[in-house]
Structure formats: structure tokens, C-alpha cells
mmCIF entry with sequence, helices, sheets and N, C-alpha, C, O atoms, coordinates in Angstrom:
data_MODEL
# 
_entry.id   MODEL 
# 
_entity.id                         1 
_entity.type                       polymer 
_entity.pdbx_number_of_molecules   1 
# 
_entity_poly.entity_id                      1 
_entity_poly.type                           'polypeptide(L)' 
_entity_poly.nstd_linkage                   no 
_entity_poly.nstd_monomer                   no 
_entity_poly.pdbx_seq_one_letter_code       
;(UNK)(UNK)(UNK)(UNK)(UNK)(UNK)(UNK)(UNK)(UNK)(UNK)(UNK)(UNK)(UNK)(UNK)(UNK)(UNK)
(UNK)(UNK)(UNK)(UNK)(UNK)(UNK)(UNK)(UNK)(UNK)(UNK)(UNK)(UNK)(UNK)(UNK)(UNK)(UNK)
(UNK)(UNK)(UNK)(UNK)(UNK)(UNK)(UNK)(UNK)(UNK)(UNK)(UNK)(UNK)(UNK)(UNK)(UNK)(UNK)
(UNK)(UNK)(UNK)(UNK)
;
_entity_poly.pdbx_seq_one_letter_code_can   XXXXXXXXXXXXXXXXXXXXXXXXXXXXXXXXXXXXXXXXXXXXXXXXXXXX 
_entity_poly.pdbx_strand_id                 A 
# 
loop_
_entity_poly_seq.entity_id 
_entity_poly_seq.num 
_entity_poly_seq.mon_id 
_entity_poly_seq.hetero 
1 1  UNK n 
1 2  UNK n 
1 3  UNK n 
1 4  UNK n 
1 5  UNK n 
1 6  UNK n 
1 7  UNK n 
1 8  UNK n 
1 9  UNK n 
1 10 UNK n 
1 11 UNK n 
1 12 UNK n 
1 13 UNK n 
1 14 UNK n 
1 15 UNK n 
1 16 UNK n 
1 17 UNK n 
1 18 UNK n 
1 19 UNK n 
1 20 UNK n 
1 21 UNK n 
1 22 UNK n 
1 23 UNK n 
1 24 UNK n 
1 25 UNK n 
1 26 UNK n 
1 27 UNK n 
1 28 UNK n 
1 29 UNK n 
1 30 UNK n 
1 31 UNK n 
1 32 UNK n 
1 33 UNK n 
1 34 UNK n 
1 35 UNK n 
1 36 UNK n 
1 37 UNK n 
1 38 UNK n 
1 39 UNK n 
1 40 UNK n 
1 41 UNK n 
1 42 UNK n 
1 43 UNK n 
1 44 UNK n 
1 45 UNK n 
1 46 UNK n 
1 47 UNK n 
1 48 UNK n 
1 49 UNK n 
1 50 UNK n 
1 51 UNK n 
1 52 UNK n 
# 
_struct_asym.id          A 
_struct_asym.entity_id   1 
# 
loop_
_struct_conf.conf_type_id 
_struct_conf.id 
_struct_conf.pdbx_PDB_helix_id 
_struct_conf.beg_label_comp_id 
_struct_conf.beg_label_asym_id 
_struct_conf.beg_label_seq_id 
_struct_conf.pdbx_beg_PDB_ins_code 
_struct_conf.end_label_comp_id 
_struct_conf.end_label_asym_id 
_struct_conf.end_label_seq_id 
_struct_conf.pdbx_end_PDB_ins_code 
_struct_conf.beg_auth_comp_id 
_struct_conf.beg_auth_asym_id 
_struct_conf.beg_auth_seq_id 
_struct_conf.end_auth_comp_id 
_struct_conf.end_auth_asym_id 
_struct_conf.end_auth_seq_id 
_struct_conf.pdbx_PDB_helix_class 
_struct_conf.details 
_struct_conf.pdbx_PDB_helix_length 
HELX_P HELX_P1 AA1 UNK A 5  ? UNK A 17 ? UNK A 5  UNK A 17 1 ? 13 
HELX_P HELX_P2 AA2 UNK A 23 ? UNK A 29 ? UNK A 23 UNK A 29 1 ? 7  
HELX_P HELX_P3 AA3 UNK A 38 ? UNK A 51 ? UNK A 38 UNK A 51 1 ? 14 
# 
_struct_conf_type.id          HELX_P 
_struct_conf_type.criteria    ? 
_struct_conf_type.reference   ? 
# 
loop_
_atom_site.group_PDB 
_atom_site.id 
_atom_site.type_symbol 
_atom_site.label_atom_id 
_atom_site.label_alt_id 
_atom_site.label_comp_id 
_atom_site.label_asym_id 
_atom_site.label_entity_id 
_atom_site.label_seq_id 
_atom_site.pdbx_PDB_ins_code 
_atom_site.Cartn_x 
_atom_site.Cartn_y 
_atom_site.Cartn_z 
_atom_site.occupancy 
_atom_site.B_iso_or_equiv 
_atom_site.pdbx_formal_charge 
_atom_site.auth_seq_id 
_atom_site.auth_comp_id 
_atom_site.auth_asym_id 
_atom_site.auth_atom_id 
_atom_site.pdbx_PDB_model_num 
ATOM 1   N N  . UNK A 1 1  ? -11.097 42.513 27.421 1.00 0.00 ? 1  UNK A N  1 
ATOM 2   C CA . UNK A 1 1  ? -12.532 42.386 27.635 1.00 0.00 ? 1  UNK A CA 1 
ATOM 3   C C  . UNK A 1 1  ? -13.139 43.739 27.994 1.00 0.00 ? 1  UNK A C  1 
ATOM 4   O O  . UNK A 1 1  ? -14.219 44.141 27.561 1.00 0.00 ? 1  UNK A O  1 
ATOM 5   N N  . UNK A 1 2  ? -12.322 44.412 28.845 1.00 0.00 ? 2  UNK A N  1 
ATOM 6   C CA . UNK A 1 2  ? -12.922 45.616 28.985 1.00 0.00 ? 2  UNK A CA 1 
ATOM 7   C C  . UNK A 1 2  ? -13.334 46.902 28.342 1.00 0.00 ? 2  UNK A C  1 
ATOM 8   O O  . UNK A 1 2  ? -14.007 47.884 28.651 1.00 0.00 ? 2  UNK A O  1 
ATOM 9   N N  . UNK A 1 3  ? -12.520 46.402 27.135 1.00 0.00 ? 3  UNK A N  1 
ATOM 10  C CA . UNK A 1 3  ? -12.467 47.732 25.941 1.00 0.00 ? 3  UNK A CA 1 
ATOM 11  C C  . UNK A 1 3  ? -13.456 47.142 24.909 1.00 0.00 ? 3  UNK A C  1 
ATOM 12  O O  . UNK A 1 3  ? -13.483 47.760 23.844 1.00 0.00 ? 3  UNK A O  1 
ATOM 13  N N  . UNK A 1 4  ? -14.529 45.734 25.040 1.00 0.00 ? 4  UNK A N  1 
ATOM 14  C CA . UNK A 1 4  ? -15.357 45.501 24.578 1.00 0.00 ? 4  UNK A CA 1 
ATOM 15  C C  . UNK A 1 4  ? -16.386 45.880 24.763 1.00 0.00 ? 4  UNK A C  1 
ATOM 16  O O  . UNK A 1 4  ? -17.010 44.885 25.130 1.00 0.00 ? 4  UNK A O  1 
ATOM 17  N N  . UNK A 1 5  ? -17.339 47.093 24.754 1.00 0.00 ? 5  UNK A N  1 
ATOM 18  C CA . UNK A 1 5  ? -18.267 47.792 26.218 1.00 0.00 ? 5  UNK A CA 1 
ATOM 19  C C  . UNK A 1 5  ? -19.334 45.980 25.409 1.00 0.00 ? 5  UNK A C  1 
ATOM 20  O O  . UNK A 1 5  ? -19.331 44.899 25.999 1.00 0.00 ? 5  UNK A O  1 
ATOM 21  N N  . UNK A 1 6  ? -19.952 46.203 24.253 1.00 0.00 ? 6  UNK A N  1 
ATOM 22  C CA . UNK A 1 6  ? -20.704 45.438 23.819 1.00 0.00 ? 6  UNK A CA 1 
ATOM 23  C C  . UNK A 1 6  ? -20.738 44.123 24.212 1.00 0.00 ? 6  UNK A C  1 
ATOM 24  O O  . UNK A 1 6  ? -21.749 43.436 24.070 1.00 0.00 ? 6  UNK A O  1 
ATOM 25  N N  . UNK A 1 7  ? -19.772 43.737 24.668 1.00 0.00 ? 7  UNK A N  1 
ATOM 26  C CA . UNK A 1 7  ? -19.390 41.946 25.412 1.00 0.00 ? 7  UNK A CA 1 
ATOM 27  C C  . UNK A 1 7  ? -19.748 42.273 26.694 1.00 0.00 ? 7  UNK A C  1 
ATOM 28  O O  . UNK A 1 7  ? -20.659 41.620 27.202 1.00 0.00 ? 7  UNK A O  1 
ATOM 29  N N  . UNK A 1 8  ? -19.282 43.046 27.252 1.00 0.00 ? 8  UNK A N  1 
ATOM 30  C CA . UNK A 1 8  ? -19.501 43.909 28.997 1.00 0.00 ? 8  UNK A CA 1 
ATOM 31  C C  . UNK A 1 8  ? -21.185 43.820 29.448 1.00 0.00 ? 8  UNK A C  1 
ATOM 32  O O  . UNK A 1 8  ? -21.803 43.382 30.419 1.00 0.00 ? 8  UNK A O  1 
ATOM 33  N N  . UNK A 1 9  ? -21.564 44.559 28.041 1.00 0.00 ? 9  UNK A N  1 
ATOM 34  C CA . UNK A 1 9  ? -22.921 44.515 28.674 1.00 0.00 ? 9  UNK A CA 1 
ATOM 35  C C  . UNK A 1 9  ? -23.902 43.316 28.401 1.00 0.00 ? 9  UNK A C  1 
ATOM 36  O O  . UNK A 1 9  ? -24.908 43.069 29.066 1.00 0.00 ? 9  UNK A O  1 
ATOM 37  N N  . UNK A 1 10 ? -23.456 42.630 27.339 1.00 0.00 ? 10 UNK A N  1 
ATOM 38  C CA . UNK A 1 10 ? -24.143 41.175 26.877 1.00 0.00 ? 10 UNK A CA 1 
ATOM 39  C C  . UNK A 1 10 ? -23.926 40.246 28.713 1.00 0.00 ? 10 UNK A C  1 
ATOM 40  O O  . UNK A 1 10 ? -24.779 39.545 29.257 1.00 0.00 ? 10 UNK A O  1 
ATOM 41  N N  . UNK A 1 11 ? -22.501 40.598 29.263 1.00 0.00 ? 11 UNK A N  1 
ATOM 42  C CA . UNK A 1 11 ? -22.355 39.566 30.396 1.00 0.00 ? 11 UNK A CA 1 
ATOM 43  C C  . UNK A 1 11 ? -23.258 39.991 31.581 1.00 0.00 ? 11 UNK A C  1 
ATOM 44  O O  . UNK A 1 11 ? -23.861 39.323 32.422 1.00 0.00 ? 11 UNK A O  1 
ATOM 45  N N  . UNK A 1 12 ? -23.152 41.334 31.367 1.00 0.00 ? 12 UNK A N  1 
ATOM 46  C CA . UNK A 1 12 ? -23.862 41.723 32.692 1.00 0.00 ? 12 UNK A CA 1 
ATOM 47  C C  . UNK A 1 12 ? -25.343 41.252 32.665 1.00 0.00 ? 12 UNK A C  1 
ATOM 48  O O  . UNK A 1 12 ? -25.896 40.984 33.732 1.00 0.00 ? 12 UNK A O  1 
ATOM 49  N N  . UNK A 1 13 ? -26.007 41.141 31.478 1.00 0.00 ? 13 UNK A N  1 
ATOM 50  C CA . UNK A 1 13 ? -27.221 40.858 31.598 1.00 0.00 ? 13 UNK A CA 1 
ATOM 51  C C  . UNK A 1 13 ? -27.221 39.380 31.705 1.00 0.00 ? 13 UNK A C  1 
ATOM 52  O O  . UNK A 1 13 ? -27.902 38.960 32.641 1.00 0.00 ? 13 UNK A O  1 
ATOM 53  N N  . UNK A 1 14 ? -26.560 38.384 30.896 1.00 0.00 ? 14 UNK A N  1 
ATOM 54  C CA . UNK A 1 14 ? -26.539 37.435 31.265 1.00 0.00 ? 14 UNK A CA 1 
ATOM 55  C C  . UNK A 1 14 ? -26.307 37.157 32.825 1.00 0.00 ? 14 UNK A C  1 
ATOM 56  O O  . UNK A 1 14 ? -27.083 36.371 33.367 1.00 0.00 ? 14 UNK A O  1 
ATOM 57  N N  . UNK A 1 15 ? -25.194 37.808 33.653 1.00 0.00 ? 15 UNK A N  1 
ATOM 58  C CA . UNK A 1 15 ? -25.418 37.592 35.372 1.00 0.00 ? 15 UNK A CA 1 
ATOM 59  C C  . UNK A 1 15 ? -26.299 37.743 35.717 1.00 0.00 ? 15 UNK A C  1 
ATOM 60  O O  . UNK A 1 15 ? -26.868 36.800 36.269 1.00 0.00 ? 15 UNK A O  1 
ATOM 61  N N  . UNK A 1 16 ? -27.002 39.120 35.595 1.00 0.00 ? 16 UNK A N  1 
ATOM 62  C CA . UNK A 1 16 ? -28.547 39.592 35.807 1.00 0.00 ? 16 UNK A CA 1 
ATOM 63  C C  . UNK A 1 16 ? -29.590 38.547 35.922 1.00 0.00 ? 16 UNK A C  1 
ATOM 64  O O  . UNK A 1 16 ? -30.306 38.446 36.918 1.00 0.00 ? 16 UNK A O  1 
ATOM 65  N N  . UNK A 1 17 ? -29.689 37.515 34.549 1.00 0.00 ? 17 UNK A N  1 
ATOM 66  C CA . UNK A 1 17 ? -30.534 36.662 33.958 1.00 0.00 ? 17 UNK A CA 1 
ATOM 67  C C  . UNK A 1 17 ? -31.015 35.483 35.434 1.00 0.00 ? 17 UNK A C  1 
ATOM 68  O O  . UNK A 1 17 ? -32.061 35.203 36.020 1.00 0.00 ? 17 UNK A O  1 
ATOM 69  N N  . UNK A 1 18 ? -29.215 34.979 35.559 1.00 0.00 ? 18 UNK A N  1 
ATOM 70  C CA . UNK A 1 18 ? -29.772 34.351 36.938 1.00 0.00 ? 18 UNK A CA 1 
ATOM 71  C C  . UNK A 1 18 ? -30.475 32.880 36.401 1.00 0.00 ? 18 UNK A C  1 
ATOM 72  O O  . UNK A 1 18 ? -30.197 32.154 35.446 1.00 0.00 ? 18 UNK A O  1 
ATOM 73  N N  . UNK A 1 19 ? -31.168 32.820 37.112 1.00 0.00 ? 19 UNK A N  1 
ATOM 74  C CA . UNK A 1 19 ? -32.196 31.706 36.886 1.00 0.00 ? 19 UNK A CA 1 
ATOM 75  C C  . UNK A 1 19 ? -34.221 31.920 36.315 1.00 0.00 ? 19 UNK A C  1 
ATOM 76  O O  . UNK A 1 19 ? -35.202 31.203 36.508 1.00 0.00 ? 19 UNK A O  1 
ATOM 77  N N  . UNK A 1 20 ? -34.071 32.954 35.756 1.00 0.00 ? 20 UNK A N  1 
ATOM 78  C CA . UNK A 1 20 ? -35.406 33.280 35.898 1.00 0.00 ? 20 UNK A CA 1 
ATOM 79  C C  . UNK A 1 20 ? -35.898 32.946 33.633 1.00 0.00 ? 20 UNK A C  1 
ATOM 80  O O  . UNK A 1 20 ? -36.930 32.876 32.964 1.00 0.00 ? 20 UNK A O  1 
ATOM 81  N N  . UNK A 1 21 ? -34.391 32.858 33.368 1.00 0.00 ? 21 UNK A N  1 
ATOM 82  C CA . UNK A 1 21 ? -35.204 32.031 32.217 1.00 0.00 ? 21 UNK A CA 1 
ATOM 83  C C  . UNK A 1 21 ? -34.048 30.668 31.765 1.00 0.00 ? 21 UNK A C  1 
ATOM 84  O O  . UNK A 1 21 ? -32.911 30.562 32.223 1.00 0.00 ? 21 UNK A O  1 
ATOM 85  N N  . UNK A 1 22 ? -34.478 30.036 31.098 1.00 0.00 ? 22 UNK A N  1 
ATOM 86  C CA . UNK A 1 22 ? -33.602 28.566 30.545 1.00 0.00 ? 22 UNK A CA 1 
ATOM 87  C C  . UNK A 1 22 ? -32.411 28.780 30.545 1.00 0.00 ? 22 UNK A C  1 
ATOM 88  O O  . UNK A 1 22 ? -32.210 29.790 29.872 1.00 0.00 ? 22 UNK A O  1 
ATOM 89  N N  . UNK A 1 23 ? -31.522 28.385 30.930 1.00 0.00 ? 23 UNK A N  1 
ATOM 90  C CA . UNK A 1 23 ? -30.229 28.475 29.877 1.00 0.00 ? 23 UNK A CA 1 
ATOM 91  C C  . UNK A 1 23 ? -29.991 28.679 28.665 1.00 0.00 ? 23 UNK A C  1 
ATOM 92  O O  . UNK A 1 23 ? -28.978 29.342 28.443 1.00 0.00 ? 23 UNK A O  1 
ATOM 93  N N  . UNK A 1 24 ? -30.873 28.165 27.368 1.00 0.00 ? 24 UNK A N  1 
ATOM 94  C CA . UNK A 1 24 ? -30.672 28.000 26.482 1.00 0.00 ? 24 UNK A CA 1 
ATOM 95  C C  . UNK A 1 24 ? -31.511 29.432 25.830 1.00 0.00 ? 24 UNK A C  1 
ATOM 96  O O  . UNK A 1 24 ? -31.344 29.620 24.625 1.00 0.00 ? 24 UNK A O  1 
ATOM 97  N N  . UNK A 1 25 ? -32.254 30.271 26.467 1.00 0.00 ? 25 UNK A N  1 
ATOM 98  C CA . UNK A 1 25 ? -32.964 31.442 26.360 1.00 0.00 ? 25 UNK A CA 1 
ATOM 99  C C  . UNK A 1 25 ? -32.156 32.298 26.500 1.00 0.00 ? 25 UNK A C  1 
ATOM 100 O O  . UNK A 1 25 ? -32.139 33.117 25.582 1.00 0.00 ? 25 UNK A O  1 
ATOM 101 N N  . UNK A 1 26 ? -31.065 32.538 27.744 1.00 0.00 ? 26 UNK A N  1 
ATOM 102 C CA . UNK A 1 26 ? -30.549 33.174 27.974 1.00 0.00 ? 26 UNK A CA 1 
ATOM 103 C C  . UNK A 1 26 ? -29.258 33.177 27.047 1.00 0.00 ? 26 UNK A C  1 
ATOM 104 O O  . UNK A 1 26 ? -28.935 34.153 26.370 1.00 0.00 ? 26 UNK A O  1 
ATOM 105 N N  . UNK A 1 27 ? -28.562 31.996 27.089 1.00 0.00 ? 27 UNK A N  1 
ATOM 106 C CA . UNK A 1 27 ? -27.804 33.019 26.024 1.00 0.00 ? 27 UNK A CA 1 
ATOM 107 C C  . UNK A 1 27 ? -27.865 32.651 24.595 1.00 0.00 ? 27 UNK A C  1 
ATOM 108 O O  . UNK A 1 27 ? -26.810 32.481 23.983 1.00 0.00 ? 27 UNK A O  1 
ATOM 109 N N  . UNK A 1 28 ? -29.077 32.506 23.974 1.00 0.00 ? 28 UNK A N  1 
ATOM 110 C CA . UNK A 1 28 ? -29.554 33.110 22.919 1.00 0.00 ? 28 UNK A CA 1 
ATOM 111 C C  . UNK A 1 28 ? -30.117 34.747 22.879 1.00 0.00 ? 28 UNK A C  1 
ATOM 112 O O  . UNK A 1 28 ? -30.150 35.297 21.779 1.00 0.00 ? 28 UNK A O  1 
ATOM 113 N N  . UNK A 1 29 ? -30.542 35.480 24.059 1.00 0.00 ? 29 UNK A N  1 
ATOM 114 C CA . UNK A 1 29 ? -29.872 36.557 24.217 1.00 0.00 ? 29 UNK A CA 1 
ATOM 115 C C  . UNK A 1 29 ? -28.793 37.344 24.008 1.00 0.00 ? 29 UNK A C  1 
ATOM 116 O O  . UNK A 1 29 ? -28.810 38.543 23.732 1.00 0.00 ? 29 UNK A O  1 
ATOM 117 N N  . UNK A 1 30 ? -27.691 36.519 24.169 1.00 0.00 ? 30 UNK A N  1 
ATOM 118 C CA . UNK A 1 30 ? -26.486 36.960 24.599 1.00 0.00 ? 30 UNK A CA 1 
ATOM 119 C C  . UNK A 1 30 ? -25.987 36.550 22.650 1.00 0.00 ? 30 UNK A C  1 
ATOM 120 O O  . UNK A 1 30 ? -24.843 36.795 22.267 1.00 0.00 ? 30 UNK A O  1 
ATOM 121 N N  . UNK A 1 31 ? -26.822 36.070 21.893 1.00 0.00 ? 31 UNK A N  1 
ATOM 122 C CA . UNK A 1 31 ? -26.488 35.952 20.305 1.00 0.00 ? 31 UNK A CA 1 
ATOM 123 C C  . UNK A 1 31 ? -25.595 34.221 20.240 1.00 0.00 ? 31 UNK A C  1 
ATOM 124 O O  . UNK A 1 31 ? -24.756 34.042 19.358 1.00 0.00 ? 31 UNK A O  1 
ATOM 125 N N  . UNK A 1 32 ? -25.883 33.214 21.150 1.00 0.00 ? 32 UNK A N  1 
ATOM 126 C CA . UNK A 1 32 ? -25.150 32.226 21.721 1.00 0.00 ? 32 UNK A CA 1 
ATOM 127 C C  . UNK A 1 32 ? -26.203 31.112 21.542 1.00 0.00 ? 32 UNK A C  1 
ATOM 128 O O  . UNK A 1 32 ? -27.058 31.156 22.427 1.00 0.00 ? 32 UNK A O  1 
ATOM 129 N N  . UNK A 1 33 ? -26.369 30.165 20.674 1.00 0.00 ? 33 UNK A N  1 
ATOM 130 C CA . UNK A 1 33 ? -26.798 28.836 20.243 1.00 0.00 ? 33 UNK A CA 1 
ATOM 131 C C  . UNK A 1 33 ? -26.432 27.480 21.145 1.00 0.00 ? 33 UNK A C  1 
ATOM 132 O O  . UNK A 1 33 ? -25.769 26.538 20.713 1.00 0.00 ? 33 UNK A O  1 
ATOM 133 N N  . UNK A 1 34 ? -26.822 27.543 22.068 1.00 0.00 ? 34 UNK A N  1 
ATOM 134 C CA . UNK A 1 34 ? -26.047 26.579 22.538 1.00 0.00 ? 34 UNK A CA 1 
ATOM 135 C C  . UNK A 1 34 ? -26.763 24.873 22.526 1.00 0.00 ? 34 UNK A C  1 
ATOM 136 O O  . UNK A 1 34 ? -26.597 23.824 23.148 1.00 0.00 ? 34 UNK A O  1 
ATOM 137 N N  . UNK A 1 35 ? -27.768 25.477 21.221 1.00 0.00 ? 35 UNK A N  1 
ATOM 138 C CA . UNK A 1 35 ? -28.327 23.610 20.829 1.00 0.00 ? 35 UNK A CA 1 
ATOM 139 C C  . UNK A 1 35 ? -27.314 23.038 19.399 1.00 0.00 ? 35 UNK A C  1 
ATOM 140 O O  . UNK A 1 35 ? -27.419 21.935 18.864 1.00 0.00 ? 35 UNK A O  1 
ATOM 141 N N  . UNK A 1 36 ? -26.501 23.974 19.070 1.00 0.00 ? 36 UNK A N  1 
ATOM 142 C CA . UNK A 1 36 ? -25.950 24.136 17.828 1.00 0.00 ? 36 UNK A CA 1 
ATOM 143 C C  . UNK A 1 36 ? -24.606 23.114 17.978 1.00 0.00 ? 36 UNK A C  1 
ATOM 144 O O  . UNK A 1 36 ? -23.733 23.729 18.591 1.00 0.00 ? 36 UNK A O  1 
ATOM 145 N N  . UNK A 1 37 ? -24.229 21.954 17.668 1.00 0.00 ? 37 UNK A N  1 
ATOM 146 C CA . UNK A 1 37 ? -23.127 21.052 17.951 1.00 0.00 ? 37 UNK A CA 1 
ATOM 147 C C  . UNK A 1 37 ? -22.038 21.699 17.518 1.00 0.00 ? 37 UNK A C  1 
ATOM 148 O O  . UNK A 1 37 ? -21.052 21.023 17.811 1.00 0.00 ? 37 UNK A O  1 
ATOM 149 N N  . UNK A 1 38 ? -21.700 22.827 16.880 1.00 0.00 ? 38 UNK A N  1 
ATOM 150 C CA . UNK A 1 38 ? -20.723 23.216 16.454 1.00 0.00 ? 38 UNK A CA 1 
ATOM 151 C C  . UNK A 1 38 ? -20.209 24.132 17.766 1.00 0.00 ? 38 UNK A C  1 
ATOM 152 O O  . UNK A 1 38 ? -19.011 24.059 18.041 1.00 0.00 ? 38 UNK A O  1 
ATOM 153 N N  . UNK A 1 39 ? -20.892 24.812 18.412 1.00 0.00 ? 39 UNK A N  1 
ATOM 154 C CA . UNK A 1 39 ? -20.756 25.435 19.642 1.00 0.00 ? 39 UNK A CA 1 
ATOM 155 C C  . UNK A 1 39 ? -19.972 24.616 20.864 1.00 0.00 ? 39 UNK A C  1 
ATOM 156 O O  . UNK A 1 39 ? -19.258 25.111 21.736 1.00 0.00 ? 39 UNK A O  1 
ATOM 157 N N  . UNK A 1 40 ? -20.305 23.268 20.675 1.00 0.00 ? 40 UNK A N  1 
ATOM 158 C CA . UNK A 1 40 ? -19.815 22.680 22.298 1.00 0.00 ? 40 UNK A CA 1 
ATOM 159 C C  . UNK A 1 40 ? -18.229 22.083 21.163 1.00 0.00 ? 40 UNK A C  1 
ATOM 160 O O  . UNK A 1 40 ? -17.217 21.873 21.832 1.00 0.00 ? 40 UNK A O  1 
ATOM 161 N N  . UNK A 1 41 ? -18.122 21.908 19.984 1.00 0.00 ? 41 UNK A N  1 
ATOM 162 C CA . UNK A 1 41 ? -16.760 21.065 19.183 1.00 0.00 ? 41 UNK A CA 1 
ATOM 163 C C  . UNK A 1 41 ? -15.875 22.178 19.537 1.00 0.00 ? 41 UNK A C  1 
ATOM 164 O O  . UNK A 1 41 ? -14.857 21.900 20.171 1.00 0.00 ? 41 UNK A O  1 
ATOM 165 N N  . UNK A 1 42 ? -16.109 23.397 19.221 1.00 0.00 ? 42 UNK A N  1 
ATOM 166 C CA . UNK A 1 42 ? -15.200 24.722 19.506 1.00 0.00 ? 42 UNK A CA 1 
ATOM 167 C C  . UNK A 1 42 ? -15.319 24.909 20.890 1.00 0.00 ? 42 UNK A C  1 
ATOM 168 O O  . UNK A 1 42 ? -14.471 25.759 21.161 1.00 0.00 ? 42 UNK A O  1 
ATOM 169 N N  . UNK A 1 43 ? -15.948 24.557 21.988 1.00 0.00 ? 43 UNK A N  1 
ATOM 170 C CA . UNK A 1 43 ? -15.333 24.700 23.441 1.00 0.00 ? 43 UNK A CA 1 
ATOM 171 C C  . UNK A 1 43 ? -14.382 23.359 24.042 1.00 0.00 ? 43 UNK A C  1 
ATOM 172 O O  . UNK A 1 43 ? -13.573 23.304 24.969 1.00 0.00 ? 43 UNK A O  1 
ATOM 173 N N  . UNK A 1 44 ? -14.841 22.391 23.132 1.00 0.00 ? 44 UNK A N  1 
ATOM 174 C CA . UNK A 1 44 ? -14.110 21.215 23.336 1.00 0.00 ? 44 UNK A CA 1 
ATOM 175 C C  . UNK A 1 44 ? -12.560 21.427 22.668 1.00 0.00 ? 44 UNK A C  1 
ATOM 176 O O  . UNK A 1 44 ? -11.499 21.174 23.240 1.00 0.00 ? 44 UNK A O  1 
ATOM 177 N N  . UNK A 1 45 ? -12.698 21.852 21.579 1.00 0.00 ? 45 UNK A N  1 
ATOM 178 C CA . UNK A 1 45 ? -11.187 22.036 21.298 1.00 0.00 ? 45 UNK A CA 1 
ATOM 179 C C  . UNK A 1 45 ? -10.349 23.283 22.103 1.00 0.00 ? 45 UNK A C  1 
ATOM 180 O O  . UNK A 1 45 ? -9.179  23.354 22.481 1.00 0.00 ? 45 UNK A O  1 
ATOM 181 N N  . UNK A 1 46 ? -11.426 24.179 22.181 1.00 0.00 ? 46 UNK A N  1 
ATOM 182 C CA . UNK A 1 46 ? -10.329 25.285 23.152 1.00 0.00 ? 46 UNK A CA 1 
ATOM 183 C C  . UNK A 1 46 ? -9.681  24.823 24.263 1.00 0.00 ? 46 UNK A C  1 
ATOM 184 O O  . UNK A 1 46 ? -8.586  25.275 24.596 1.00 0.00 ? 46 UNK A O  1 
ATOM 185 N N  . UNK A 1 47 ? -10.509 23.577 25.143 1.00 0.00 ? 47 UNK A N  1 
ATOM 186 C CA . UNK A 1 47 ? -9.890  23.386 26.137 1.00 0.00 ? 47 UNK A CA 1 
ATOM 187 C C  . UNK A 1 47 ? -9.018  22.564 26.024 1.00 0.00 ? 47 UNK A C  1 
ATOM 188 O O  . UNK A 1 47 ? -8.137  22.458 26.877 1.00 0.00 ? 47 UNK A O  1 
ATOM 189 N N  . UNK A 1 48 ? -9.085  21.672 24.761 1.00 0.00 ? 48 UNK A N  1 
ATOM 190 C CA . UNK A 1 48 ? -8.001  20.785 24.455 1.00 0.00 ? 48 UNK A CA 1 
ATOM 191 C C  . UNK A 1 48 ? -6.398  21.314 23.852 1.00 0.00 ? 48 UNK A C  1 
ATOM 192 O O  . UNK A 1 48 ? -5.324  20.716 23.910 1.00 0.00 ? 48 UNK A O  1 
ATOM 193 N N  . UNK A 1 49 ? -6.752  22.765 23.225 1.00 0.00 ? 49 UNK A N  1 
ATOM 194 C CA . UNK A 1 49 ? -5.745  23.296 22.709 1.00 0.00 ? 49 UNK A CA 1 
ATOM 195 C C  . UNK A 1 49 ? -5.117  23.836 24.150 1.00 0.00 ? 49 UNK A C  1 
ATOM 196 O O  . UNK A 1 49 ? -3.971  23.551 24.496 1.00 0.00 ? 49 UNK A O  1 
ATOM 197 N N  . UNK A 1 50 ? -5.968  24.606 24.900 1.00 0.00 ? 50 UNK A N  1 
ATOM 198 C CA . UNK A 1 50 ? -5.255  24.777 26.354 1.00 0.00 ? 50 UNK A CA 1 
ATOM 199 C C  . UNK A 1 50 ? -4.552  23.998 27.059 1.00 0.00 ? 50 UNK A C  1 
ATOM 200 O O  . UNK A 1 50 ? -3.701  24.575 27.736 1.00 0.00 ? 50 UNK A O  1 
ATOM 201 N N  . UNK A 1 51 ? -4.626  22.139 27.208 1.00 0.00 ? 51 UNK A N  1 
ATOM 202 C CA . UNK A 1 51 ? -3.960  21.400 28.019 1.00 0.00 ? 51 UNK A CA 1 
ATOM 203 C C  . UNK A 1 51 ? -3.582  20.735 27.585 1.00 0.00 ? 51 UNK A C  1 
ATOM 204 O O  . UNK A 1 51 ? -3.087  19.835 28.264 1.00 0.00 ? 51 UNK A O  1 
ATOM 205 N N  . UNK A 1 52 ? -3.518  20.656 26.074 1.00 0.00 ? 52 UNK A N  1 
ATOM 206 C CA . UNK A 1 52 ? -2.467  19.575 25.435 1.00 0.00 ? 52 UNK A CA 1 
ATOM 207 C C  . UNK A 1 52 ? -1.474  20.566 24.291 1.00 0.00 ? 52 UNK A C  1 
ATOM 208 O O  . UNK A 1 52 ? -0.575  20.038 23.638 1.00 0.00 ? 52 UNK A O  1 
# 
């Protein structure tokens, strides 16, 4: 992660962000869709590939 500067600084602003805009504002910032159903199937399987 650290040799990503470009991910580094996408997070930092997202911490920054805080509460002062939507969730869904913020990380569409960050280049992150998170009304997009394909977005939550690929966090659902990562965690499923992690514990099963």
C-alpha cells in the first residue's frame, strides 16, 4: 500500500472527508461507486473467499 503514493493520497482525503459530505460523494471521489451492485457482490465474495 505504501508504494501506492496514488491510493495513499485518495485515503487520506477520504479520512479528511469525515462527515462533512455523503458517503456515497465521498468515495465517488475516491473513483468508488458504491450505488453500483457489482461493488458490494465483489466485497461480498472477498470476504467469503477470506473465511471459507
Amino acid at each position: 500500500v505504501r508504494e501506492n503514493r496514488e491510493f495513499v493520497e485518495k485515503f487520506k482525503k477520504f479520512l479528511k472527508a469525515g462527515s462533512s459530505k455523503s458517503p456515497k460523494d465521498i468515495f465517488m471521489d475516491m473513483g468508488i461507486d458504491i450505488t453500483d451492485r457489482s461493488f458490494w457482490e465483489k466485497g461480498v465474495e472477498t470476504i467469503k473467499d477470506f473465511y471459507l
